[in-house]
N, C-alpha and C positions, 0 to 999 in steps of 0.2 A: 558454532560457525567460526572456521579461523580468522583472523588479522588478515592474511593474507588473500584468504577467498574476498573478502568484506572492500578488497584497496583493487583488486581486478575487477570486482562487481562496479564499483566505482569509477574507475578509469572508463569500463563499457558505458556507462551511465552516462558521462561528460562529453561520449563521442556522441551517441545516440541525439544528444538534447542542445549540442554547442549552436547547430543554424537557429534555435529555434528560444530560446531562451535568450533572456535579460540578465545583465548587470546589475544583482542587487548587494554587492557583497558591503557596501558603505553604509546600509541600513541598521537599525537598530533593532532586534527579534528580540520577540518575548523568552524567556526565561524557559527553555525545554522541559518536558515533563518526562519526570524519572519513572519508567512502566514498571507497574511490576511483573514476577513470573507468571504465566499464563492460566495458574492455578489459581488467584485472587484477583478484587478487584482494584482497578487503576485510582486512584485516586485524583479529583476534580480537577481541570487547570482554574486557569482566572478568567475563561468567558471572551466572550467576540469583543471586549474594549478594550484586551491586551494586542491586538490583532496588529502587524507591520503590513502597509499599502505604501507602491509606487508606484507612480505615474509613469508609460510608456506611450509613447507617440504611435496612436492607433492609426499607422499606414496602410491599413487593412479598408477604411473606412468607408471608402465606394462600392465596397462590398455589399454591405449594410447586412452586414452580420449580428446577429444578437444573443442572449445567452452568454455561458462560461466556461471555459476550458478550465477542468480540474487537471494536473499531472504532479508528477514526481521530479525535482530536479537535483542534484548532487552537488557537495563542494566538500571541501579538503583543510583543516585548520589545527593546527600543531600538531600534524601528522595526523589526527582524526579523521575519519570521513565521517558527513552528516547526511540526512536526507529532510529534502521540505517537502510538505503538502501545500501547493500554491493554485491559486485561481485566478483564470485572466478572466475580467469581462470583456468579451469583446464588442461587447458599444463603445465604452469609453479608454477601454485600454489599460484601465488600474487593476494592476497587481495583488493579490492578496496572500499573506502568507498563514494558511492554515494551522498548520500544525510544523513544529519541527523535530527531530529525535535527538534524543540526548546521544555523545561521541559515542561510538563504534555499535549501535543501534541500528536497523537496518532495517527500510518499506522497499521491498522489493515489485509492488505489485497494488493500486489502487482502481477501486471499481462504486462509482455513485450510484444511487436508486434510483429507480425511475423518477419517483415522488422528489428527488432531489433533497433529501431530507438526512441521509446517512452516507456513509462511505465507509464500503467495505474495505481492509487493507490486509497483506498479507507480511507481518511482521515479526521479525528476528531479535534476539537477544544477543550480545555478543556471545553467551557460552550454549544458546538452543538454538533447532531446526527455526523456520519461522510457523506461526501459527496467525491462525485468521480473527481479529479484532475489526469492534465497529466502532466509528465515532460520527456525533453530529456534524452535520457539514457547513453548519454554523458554530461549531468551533466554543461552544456552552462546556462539553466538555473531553477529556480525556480519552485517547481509545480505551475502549475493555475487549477481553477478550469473547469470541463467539461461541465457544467451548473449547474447554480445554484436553488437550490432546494427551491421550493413552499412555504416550510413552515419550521419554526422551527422546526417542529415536525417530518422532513423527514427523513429518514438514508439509505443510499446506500451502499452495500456492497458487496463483492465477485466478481468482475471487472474479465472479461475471456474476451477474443478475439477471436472474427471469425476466423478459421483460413486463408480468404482472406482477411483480417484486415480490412474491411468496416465495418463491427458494431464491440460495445463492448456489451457485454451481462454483467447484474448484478442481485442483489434482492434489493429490495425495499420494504419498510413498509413505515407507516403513524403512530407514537406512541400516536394522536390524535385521531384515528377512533377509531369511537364504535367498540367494538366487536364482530367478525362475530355469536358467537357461546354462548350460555348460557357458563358460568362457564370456558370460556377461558381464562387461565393463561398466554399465550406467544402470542409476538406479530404475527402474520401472516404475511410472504412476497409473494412479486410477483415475476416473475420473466421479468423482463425487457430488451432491446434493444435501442439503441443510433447510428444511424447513423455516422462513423467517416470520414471526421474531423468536419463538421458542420449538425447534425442532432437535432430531437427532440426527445425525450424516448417516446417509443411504448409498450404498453403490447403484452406480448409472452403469460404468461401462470399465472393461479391464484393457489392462496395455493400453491405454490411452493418458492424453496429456494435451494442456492448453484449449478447455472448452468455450466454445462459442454458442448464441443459440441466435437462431432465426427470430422476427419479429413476431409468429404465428406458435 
């Protein structure tokens, strides 16, 4: 993945999230965990007591909303781009910061379990496609990866959940295949399935991309 794709994905990311996101950049975050390649496993962070929380003014509150919004937010730091995995409660409004990547690393794409218990992510290395990794959503430890991908050339994206959390559904490309099509500009996905916690990826459906499933 180049430098360059990595600082436009970035920029989209800061326009996407600017109404909707918090000021947290005066904080102090835990020390990023260095992933490794998608062929081994990650090694531990330091556990939910490393964990940065702030407080925002839950304006929301006549809502009487409850629960937590997991997302993705983006920022920019001696020319690096980062990405957080943060959680708002929204009863009280505090911030959490789950996970962050070490520079030019890159979550393009998170998806929690029903059970709320995991979070699927669909994650980059500065010099690979991304590939699909899970981490506790309690933040105990590290992403690992969900299986590791064939070839250099693989990139997995858009990680959704069953809603009886027995598969993760995603899209898949091969940036190595020939071309289905005379004069094809874009890569073509699939759309795929993963048995959880220990399956293999199944094709569901071809020329498709961005799966969604019904609650049934």
């Amino acid at each position: 993945m180049s430098r360059r794709r990595l600082l436009l994905s970035l920029i989209t990311l800061t326009v996407l999230l600017d109404g909707c996101t918090v000021d947290i950049s005066q904080q102090v975050y835990p020390t990023p965990i260095a992933l490794p390649p998608a062929s081994t496993v990650a090694v531990p962070n330091s556990g939910p007591t490393s964990l940065a929380t702030t407080p925002i003014p839950a304006i929301w509150s006549g809502m009487n909303l409850s629960g937590r919004l997991v997302y993705l937010t983006g920022f920019q730091e001696n020319s690096n781009p980062y990405i957080r995995l943060q959680s708002l409660d929204l009863a009280s409004g505090l911030v959490t910061t789950l996970y962050q990547t070490p520079p030019i690393w890159w979550i393009s794409a998170a998806a929690v379990s029903p059970d709320e218990k995991v979070v699927a992510l669909s994650y980059a290395t500065p010099t690979n496609y991304p590939a699909l990794y899970l981490m506790p959503l309690d933040s105990s430890s590290a992403p690992v990866p969900l299986f590791s991908p064939p070839t250099k050339d693989d990139e997995y994206i858009e990680p959704v959940w069953s809603p009886d959390g027995k598969y993760i559904y995603f899209a898949h490309t091969n940036f190595g295949s020939p071309p289905k099509k005379s004069g094809q500009l874009f890569p073509v996905f699939d759309i795929e399935r993963i048995a959880y916690p220990k399956g293999a990826p199944e094709q569901v459906l071809t020329d498709a991309y961005w799966p969604r499933l019904s609650s049934d």
